[in-house]
DRENZASE-877768 format. One line per 3 residues: for each residue x, y, z of C-alpha. Coordinates in steps of 0.02 Angstrom, whole numbers, padded with zeros to 5 digits. Example, Ala and Ser with C-alpha at 12.3 -4.5 7.8 and 13.67 -1.06 7.14 Angstrom:
<rokols>
00615:-00225:00390  00684:-00053:00357
</rokols>
This chain:
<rokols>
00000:00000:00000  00057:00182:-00042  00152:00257:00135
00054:00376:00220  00224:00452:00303  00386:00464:00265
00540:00545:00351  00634:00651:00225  00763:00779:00192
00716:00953:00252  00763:00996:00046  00595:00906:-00018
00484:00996:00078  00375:01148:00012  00239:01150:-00107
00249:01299:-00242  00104:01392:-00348  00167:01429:-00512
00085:01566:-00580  00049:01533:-00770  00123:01652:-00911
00006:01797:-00967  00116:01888:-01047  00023:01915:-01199
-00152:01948:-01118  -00077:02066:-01030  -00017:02176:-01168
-00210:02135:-01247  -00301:02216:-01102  -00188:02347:-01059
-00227:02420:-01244  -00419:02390:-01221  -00409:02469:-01039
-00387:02627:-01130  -00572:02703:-01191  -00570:02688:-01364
-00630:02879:-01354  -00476:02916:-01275  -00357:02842:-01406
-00432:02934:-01552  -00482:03112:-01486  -00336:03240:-01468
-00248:03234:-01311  -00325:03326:-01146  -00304:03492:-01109
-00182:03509:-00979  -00303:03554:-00852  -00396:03370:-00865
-00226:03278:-00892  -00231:03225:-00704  -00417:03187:-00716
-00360:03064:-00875  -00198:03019:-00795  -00331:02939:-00643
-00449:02866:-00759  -00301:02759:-00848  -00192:02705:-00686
-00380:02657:-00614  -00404:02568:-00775  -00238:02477:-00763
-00258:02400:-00564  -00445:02363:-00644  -00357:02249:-00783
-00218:02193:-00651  -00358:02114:-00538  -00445:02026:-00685
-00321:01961:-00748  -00260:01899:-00566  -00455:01807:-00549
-00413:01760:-00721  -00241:01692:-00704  -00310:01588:-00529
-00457:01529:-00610  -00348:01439:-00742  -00215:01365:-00623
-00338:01303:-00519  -00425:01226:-00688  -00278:01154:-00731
-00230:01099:-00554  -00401:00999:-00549  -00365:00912:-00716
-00203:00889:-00672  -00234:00811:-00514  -00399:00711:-00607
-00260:00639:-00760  -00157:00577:-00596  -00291:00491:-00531
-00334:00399:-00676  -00147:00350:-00723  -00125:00279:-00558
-00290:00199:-00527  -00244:-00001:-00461  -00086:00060:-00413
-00027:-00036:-00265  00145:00048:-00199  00229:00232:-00225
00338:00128:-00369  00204:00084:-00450  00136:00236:-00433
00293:00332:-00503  00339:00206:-00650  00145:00261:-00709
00187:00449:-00713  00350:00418:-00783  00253:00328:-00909
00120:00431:-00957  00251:00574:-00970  00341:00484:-01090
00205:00449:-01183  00114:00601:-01198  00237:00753:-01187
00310:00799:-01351  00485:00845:-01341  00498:01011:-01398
00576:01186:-01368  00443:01252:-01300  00486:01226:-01148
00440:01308:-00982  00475:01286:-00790  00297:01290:-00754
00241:01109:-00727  00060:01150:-00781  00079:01234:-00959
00183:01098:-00988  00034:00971:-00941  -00075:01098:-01041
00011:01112:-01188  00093:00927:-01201  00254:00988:-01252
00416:01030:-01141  00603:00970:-01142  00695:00875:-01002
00673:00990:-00847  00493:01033:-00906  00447:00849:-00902
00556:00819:-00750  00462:00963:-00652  00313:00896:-00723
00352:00731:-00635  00381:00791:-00481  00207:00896:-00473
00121:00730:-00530  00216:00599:-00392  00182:00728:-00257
00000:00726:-00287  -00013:00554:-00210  00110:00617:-00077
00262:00547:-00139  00409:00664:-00113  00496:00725:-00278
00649:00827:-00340  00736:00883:-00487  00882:00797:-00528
01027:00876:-00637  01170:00771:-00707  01322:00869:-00790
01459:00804:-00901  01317:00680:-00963  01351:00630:-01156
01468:00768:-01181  01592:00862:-01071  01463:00996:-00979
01322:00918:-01070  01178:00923:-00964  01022:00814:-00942
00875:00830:-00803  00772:00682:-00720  00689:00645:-00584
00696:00569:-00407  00566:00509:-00309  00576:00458:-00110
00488:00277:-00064  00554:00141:00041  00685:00260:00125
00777:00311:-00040  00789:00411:-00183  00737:00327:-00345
00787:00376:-00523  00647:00400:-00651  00707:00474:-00839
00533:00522:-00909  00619:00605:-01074  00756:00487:-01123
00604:00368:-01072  00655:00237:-00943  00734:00185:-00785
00856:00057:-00698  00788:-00094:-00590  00852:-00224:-00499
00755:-00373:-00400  00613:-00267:-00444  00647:-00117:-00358
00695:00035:-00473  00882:00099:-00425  00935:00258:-00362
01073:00369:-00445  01198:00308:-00333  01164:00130:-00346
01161:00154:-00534  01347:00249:-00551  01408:00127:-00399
01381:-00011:-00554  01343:00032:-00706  01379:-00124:-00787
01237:-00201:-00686  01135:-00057:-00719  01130:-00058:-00909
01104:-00256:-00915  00933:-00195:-00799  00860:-00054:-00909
00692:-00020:-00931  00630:00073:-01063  00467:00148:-01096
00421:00116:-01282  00258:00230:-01301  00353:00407:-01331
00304:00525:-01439  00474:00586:-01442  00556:00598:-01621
00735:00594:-01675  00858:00723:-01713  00896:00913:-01614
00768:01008:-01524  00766:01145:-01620  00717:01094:-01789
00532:01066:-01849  00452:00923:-01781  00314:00900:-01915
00391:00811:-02041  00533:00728:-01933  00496:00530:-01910
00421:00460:-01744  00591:00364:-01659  00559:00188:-01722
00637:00108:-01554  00642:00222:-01374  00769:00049:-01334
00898:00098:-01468  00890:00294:-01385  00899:00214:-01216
01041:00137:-01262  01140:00283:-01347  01096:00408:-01207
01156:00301:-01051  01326:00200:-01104  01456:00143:-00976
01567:00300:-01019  01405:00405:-00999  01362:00334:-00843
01561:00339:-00774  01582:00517:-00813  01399:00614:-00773
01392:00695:-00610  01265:00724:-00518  01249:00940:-00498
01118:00981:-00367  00950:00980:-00367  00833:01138:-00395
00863:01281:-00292  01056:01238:-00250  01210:01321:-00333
01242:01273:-00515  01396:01212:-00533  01464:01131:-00672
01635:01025:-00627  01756:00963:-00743  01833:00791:-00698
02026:00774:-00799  02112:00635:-00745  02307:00651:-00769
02414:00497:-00742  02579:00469:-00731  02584:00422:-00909
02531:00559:-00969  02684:00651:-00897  02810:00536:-00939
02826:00622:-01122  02847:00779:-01039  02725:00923:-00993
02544:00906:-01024  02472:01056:-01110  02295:01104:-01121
02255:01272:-01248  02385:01378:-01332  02455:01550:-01304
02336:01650:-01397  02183:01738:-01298  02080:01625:-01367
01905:01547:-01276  01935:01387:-01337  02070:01275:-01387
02072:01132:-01449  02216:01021:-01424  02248:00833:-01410
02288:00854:-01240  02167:00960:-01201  02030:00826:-01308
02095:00682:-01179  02048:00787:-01041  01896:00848:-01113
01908:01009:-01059  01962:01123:-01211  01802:01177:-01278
01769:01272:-01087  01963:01305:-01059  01923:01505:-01073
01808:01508:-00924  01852:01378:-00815  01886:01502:-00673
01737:01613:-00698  01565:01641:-00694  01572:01749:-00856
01470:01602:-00968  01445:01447:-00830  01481:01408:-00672
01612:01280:-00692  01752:01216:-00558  01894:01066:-00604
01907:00919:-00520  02096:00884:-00566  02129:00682:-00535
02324:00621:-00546  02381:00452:-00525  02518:00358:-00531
02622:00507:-00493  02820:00486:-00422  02772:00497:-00231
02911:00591:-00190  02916:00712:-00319  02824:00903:-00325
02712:00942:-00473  02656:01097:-00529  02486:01133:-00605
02499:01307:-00701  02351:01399:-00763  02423:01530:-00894
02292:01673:-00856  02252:01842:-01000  02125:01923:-00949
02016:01971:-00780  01849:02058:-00787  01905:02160:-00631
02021:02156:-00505  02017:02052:-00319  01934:01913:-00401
02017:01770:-00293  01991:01580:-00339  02084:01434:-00230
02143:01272:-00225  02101:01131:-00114  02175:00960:-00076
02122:00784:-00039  02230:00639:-00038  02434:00740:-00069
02499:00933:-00022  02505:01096:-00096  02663:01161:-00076
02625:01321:-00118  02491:01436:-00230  02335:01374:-00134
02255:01561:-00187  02271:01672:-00353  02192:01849:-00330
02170:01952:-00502  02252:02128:-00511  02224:02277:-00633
02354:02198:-00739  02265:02065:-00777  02108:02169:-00788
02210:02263:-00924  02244:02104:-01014  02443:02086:-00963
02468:01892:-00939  02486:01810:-00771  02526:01634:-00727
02457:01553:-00568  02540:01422:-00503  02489:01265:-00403
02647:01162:-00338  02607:01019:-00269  02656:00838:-00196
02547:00665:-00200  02518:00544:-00072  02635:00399:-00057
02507:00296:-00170  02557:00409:-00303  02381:00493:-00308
02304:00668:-00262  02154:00759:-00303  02147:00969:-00329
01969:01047:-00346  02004:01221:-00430  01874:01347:-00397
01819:01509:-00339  01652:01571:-00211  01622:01723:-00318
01423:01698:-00410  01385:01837:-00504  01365:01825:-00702
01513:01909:-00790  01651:01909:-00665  01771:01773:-00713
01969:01757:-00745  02009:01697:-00943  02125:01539:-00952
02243:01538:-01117  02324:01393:-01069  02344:01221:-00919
02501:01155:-00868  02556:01020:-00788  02724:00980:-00760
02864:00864:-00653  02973:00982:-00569  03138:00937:-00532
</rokols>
């Protein structure tokens, strides 16, 4: 039988009306607020301009509460339906998973992936159209009307270095559960469907347990192009199976869920391999935003080199890896830096698992703010295993502040 309690994180808690997008209507009845008598006659004199200047603000709070009634009149409509289309899906249901694998369902089957898209979980049930986080929010509004807890889920770094992709979780049986209602599936095992970290903690298992969800309306090729005369994806399986791969599943990270910082991270991992042909260089020496080198392609980082240290595009941090490194030797980890957006922009270094010997901070100065070069560098030593991890970042969050990164070093000192 469906729980009637559960104990969950304080983060799922909180119920949210979304208001629903008017935009239009309002421009509509702002014009007809005006009397048509007082668009076509000449203007007032100027000793009834505050008697008209009245007339029109009391027009405009007149339109401003209809279209408020208006506006709550159709999201609770749509509320109702919403909550009737629920209750229909899930009718025989006999646990929250079943419960969930029917919304994730009907989603799939029934939400045209477009770019339409919209945050607000009940245009997107209105109109049957939305991408990824539309369906996902969509998900979450339907699983919480049976009073199952719900989230957003982002994943970063899925298919693509800082590709992105949003699902689902739902909380049952003292867990988080993974539900993909737009790729159109989900992960089981013994019956039970598998949470994100049971999923990356074997992926091998995971894939040989897919489900997919056949009935889709989704159709193949980008977003953006006209869906009318594109073909209906023959097999959901065959997308399944292209979307979530081993590499896919081994290099997506998890990012947060809705209403926490978004952060994309970039994962390199250097070995000591890699240095044992000399310096590994990511970029080039040319002010560039991108470079793309075959270092820099192993790493996958050189299409976001530019603004790995700023907030000026994304929100990105590194995650630098190194294994295999000479346990007594010092590294150094050089980030060749051309340009600041101001000065006393600081971004850090912190270690897990080795030392920094020295540059655990970089602050930018009007130099760099007036594009003369700077190099910031991060010397450091591994553990005796020959590993250490650096997470490169910076606690600055504004859009447009960032520092601009020609080019990544890392080097064997002597």
């Amino acid at each position: 039988m469906v729980q009637a309690t559960r104990s969950v994180p304080d983060a799922t808690a909180g119920r949210r009306t979304r208001p629903l997008a008017l935009a239009a209507a309002v421009g509509a009845l702002v014009l007809l607020a005006v009397p048509l008598r007082a668009r076509s006659e000449a203007p007032a004199p100027p000793s009834q301009a505050p008697d008209s200047t009245k007339r029109i603000a009391s027009d405009l709070q007149r339109v401003a509460r209809t279209l408020e009634e208006v506006k709550s009149k159709q999201d609770l409509l749509l509320q109702a339906m919403l909550s009737e289309k629920v209750d229909k899906i899930t009718e025989g249901a006999k646990s929250d998973q079943e419960i969930s694998l029917a919304v994730a369902r009907w989603i799939s089957a029934n939400i045209a992936n477009t770019s339409a898209g919209t945050s607000d979980p009940y245009l997107v049930f209105a109109t049957r159209s939305g991408l990824c986080g539309s369906r996902a929010r969509l998900f979450v509004e339907m699983v919480e009307r049976k009073s199952i807890p719900a989230r957003l889920f982002n994943m970063y770094n899925f298919g693509q270095v800082g590709g992105g992709h949003s699902c689902a979780q739902a909380f049952y049986d003292g867990q988080w559960h993974f539900f993909d209602a737009t790729y159109a599936g989900v992960f089981m095992r013994d019956g039970k469907v598998l949470s994100w970290e049971e999923i990356v903690a074997n992926p091998e298992s995971a894939l040989e347990n897919m489900v997919v969800f056949e009935n889709t309306l989704d159709r193949s090729g980008g977003v953006d192009q006209d869906l009318v005369d594109r073909p209906r994806v023959e097999s959901n399986t065959a997308r399944m199976n292209s979307a979530y791969t081993l590499d896919s599943l081994r290099n997506a990270r998890s990012a947060g869920f809705l209403g926490y910082p978004k952060v994309k991270t970039v994962y390199p991992v250097v070995t000591g391999e890699d240095l044992s042909r000399g310096a590994l260089t990511i970029g080039k020496i040319d002010a560039s935003r991108s470079d793309v080198t075959p270092d820099g392609v192993r790493q996958k980082i050189s299409e976001m080199l530019g603004v790995s240290l700023g907030t000026t595009w994304e929100y990105i941090h590194t995650q630098w890896t190194f294994r295999d490194l000479e346990a007594d030797r010092t590294y150094a980890l050089r980030y060749h830096l051309y340009f600041a957006t101001e000065p006393d922009l600081t971004v850090w270094a912190k270690v897990e698992g080795g030392t920094i010997v020295s540059g655990e901070t970089f602050a930018s100065t009007n130099d760099l703010k007036s594009k003369k070069p700077a190099v910031w560098e991060i010397r450091f030593q591994p553990a005796p295993d020959g590993s250490c991890s650096i997470l490169v970042g910076y606690d600055f969050r504004e859009k447009g502040k960032g520092l601009y990164i020609d080019q990544i070093e890392i080097v064997a000192l002597e």
